[in-house]
C-alpha positions in Angstrom: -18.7 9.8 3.6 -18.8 9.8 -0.5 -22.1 9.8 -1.9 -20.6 6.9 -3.5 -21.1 4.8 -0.9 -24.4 5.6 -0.1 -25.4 3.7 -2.9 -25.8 -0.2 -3.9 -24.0 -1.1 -7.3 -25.4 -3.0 -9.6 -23.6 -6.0 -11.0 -23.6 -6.6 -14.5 -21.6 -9.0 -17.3 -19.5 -6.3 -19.4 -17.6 -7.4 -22.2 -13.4 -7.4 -20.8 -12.6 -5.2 -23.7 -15.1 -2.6 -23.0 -13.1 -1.9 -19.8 -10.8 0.6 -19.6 -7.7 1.1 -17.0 -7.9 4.2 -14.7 -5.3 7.0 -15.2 -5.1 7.0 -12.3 -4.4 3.6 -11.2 -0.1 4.3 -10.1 0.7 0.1 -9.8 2.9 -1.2 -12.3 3.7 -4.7 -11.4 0.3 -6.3 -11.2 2.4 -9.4 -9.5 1.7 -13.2 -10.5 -1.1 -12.6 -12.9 -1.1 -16.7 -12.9 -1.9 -17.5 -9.5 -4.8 -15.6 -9.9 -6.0 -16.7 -12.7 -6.0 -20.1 -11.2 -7.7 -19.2 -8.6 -10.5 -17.6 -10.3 -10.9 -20.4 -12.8 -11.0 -23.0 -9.5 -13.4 -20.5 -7.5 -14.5 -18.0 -9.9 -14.3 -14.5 -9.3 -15.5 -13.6 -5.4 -15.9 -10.3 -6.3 -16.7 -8.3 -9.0 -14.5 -5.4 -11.0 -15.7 -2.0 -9.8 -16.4 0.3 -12.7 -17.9 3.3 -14.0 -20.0 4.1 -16.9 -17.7 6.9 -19.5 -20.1 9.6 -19.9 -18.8 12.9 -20.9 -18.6 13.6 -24.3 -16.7 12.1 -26.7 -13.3 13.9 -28.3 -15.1 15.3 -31.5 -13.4 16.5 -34.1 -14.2 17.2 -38.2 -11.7 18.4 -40.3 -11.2 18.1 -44.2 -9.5 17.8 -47.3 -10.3 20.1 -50.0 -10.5 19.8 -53.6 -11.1 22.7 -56.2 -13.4 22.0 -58.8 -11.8 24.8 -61.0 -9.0 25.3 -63.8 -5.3 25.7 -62.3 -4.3 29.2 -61.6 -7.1 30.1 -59.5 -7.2 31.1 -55.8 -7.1 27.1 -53.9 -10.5 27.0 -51.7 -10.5 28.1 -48.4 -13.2 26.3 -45.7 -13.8 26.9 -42.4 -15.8 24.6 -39.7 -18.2 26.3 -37.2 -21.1 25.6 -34.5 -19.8 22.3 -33.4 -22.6 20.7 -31.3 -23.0 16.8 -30.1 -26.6 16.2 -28.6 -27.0 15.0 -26.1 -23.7 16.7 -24.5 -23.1 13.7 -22.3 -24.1 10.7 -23.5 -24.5 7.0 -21.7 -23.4 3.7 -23.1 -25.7 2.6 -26.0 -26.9 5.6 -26.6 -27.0 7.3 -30.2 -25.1 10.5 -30.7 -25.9 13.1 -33.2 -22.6 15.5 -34.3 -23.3 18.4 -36.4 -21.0 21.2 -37.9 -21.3 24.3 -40.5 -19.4 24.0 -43.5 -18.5 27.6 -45.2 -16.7 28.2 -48.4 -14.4 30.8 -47.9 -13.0 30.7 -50.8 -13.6 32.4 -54.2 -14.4 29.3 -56.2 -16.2 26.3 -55.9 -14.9 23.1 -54.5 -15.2 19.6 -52.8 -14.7 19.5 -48.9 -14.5 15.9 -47.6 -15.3 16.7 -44.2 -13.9 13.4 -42.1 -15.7 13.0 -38.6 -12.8 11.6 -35.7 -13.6 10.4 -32.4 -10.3 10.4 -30.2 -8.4 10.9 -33.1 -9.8 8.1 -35.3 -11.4 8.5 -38.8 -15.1 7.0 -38.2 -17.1 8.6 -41.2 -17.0 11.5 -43.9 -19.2 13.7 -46.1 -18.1 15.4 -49.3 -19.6 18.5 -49.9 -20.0 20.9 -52.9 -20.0 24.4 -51.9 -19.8 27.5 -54.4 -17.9 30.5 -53.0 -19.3 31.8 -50.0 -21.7 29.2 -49.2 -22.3 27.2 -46.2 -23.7 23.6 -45.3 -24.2 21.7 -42.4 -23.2 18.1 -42.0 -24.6 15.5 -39.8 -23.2 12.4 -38.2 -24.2 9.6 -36.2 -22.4 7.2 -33.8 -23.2 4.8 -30.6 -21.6 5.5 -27.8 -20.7 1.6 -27.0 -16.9 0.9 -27.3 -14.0 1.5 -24.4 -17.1 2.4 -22.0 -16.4 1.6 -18.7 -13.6 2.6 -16.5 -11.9 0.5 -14.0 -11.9 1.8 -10.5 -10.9 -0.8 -8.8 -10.1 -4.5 -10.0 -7.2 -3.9 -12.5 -5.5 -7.4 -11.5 -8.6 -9.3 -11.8 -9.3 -7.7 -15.2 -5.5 -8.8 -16.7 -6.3 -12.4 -14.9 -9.4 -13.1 -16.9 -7.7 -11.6 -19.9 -4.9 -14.2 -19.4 -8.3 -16.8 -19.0 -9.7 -15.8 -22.3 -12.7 -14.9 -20.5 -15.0 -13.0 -22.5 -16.6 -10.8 -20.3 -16.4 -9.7 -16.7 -18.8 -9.6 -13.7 -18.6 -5.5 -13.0 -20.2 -3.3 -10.0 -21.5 -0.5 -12.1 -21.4 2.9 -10.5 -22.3 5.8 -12.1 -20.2 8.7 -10.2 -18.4 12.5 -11.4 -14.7 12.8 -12.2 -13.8 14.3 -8.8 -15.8 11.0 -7.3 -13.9 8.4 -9.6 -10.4 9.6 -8.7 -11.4 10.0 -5.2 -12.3 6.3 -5.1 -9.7 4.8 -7.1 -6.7 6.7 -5.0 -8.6 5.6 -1.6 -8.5 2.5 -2.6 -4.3 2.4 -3.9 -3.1 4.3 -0.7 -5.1 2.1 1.3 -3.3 -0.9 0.2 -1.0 -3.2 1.3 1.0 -4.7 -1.5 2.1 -1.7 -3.2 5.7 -1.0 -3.2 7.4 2.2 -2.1 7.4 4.1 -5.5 3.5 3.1 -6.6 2.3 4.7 -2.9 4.6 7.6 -3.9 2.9 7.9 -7.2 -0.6 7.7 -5.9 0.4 10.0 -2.5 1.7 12.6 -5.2 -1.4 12.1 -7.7 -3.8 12.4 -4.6 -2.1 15.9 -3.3 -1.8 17.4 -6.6 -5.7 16.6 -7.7 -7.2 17.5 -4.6 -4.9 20.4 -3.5 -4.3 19.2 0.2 -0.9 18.9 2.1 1.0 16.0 2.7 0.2 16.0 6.3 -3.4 16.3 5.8 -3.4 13.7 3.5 -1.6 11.4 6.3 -3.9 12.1 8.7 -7.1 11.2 6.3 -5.0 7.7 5.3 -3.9 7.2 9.0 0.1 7.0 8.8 2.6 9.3 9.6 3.4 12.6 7.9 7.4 12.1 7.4 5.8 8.3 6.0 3.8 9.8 3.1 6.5 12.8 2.3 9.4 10.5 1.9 7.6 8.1 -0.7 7.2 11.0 -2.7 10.3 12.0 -2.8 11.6 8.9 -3.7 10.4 9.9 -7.1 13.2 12.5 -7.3 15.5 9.5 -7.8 16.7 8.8 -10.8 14.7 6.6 -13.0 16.4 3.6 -13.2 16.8 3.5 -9.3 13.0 4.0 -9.3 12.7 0.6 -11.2 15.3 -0.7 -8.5 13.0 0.0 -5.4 9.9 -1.0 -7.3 11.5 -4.7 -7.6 12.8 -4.6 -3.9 16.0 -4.9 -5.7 16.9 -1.5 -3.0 15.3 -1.6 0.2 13.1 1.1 1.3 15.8 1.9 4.0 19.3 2.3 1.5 17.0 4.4 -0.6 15.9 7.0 1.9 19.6 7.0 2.5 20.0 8.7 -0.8 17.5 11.2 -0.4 19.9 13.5 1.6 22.2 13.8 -1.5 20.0 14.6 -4.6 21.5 17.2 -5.7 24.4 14.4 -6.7 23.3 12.4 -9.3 26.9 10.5 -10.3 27.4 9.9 -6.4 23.9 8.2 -6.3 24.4 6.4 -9.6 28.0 4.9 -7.6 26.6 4.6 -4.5 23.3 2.2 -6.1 26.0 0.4 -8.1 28.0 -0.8 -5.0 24.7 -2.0 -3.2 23.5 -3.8 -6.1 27.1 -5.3 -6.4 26.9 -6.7 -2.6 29.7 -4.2 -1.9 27.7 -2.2 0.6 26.1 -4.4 3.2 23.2 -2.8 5.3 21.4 0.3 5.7 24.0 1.5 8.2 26.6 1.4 5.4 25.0 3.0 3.0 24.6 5.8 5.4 28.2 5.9 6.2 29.3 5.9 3.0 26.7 8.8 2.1 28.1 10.8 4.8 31.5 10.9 4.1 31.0 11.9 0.1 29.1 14.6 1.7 31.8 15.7 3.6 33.8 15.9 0.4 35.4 11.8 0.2 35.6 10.1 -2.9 33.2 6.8 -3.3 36.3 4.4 -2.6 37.8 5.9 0.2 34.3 6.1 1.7 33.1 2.6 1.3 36.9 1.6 3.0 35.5 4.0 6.2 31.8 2.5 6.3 33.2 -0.9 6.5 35.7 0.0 9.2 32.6 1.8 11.0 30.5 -1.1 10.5 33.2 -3.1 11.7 33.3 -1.2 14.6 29.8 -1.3 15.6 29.8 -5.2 15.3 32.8 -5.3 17.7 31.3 -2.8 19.9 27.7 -5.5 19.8 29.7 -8.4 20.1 31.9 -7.6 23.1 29.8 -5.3 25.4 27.5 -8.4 25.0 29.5 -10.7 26.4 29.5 -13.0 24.0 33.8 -12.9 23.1 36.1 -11.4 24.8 38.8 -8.8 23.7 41.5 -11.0 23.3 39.3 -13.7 21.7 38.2 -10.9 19.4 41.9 -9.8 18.5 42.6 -13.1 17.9 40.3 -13.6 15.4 40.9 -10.8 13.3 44.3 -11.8 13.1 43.1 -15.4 12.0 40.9 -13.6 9.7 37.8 -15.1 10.7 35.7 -12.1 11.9 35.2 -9.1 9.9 35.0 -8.6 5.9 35.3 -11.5 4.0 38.2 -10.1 2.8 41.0 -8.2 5.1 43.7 -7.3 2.9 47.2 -7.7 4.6 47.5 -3.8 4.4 44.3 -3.5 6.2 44.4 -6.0 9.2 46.7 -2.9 10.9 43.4 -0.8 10.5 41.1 -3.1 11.8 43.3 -3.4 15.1 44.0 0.1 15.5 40.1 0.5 15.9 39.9 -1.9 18.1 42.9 -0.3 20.2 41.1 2.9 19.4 37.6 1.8 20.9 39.4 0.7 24.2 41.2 3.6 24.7 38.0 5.6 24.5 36.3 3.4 26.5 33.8 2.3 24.0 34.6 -1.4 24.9 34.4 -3.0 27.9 35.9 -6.1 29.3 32.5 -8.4 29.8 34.4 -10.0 33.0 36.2 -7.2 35.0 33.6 -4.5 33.7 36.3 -2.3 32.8 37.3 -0.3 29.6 41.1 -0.3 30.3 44.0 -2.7 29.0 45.5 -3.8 32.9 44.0 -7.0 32.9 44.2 -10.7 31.0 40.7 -10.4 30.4 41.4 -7.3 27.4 44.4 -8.7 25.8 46.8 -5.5 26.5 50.0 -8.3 25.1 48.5 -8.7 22.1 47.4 -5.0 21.1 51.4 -4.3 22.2 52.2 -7.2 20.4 50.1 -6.6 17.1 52.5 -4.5 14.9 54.9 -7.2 15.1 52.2 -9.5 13.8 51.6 -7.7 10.7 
């Protein structure tokens, strides 16, 4: 069990800009924001934003400008910036930081070194300094480790739904716990989840591998699911991007986009094939499939939607029938009234769809649902009108 834990948080009220998101937080829709802001302004928040206090040391850095105090012509000053210390190394929230440097003069004249103190790439102080050639300094600054100082382990939503409140602080566990702890923690937490979509688990699946070096099936076993589960959300992130956004909005189901998976190395044919779902074109998972199946085999995206929809038609005529529930001739019929099938059954294409039927029969994949039988002797499978058919067309 973490160490993490084995320890009881403290609450505290932190100020909701002094929170920070985790990097490694993989969620990008946070949902309806709204709904809980509602609720926490009716209720009030049931439980507070886990957190952690920032402690390593800050991003120090002092560089310069330099002027030279002497007549044009002469060699520019050179200055050089050693023996960077911050004490103490790892400071906690509140607490003052010293920063010191050595300033040298490099140079052969004197000069003017501004020497401008950052934190995380932001200007926060200076110092000028006068230094003849040759001659060092050292230069001191202070700062209070106060701002950005917490990190959010877990809580993000409820953070952005007290943002949306105006609310000026925010009831936090604090936890003080290592790196290694933190990402531990916040990962558990995001695979552990139930709302995520396909793409955010992938994220956080690939995240947690890659940080803590363990295999994809170890990983499944510590998060109880299935190993082919967690491999395949992380490849969904070999889709292209815009697909990506696609799955994340449940615009493509989980299904149609593991589909797509078994042709990556075909980025156009992907790019088609999502275009025609989106469209309404493509109808089911076992379309999809079809269709990638056949431009693997070499069939351009039109001629292979035309086969998946004949193959889809045939499975539905193959459910319908062996069910019971119409009979052959009932099911001829209706194609020729054109009210089973596509929506749409061009005139050219009604010939197709009863050849497969005919086809089906013959090979015995239908059977009549009164005489139990696969051939055309009988009323029951409507031999008259299969003979009959290419006079109807």
């Amino acid at each position: 069990m973490s160490k993490f834990y084995q320890k009881f948080p403290v609450v505290q009220r932190i100020p909701i800009d002094q929170l920070k998101d985790s990097p490694f937080q993989p969620r990008v829709d946070y949902g309806n924001i709204e709904d809980l802001a509602e609720s926490i302004k009716s209720v009030g928040l049931r439980e507070p934003i886990l957190v952690r206090p920032i402690k390593g040391s800050y991003n120090i850095d002092i560089g310069g400008e330099t002027t030279t105090l002497t007549v044009a012509g002469l060699t520019p000053a050179t200055f050089s910036v050693t023996g960077l210390t911050v004490s103490p190394a790892e400071p906690k929230v509140g607490e003052e930081v010293t920063i010191t440097a050595t300033v040298t003069n490099e140079g052969e004249n004197e000069a003017i070194y501004q020497a401008i103190f950052k934190v995380d790439g932001s200007p926060v102080d200076y110092e000028d300094v006068t230094l003849g050639a040759g001659v060092s300094t050292t230069v001191t600054f202070k700062v209070t480790k106060s701002e950005g100082s917490y990190e959010i382990i877990h809580g993000h939503r409820r953070k952005r739904a007290l943002q949306h409140l105006g609310a000026p602080f925010a009831a936090c566990y604090v936890q003080e716990m290592d790196d290694k702890t933190a990402i531990e923690v916040a990962l558990n937490q995001n695979i552990q989840r139930k709302d995520l979509n396909p793409i955010e688990e992938g994220r956080a699946f690939k995240e947690y591998v890659e940080i803590f070096d363990i295999s994809k099936r170890a990983l499944a076993r510590k998060i109880g699911k299935d190993p082919m589960y967690v491999s395949l959300r992380i490849r969904l992130l070999n889709l292209p991007k815009d697909i990506q956004v696609k799955i994340a909005s449940r615009v493509m189901s989980f299904s149609n986009a593991r589909a797509l998976l078994t042709i990556l190395d075909r980025k156009n044919d992907i790019i088609n094939i999502s275009t025609k779902i989106y469209e309404g074109e493509l109808k089911g998972t076992a379309q999809v499939k079809d269709v990638v199946e056949s431009v693997k085999a070499g069939m351009d995206i039109k001629q292979a939607v035309e086969i998946a929809k004949l193959q889809d038609f045939k499975r539905e005529m193959a459910k319908r029938i062996s069910k019971g529930g119409m009979s052959i001739k009932e099911t001829l019929e209706g194609i020729q009234s054109r009210q089973i099938g596509p929506e749409v059954i061009l005139e050219a294409q009604r010939k197709n769809y009863l050849n497969v039927v005919r086809e089906m029969l013959e090979r015995g994949f239908l059977v009549c649902p009164e005489c139990k039988e696969s051939h055309f002797s009988c009323s029951h499978c409507g031999r008259e009108l299969l003979e009959d058919s290419d006079n109807h067309d």
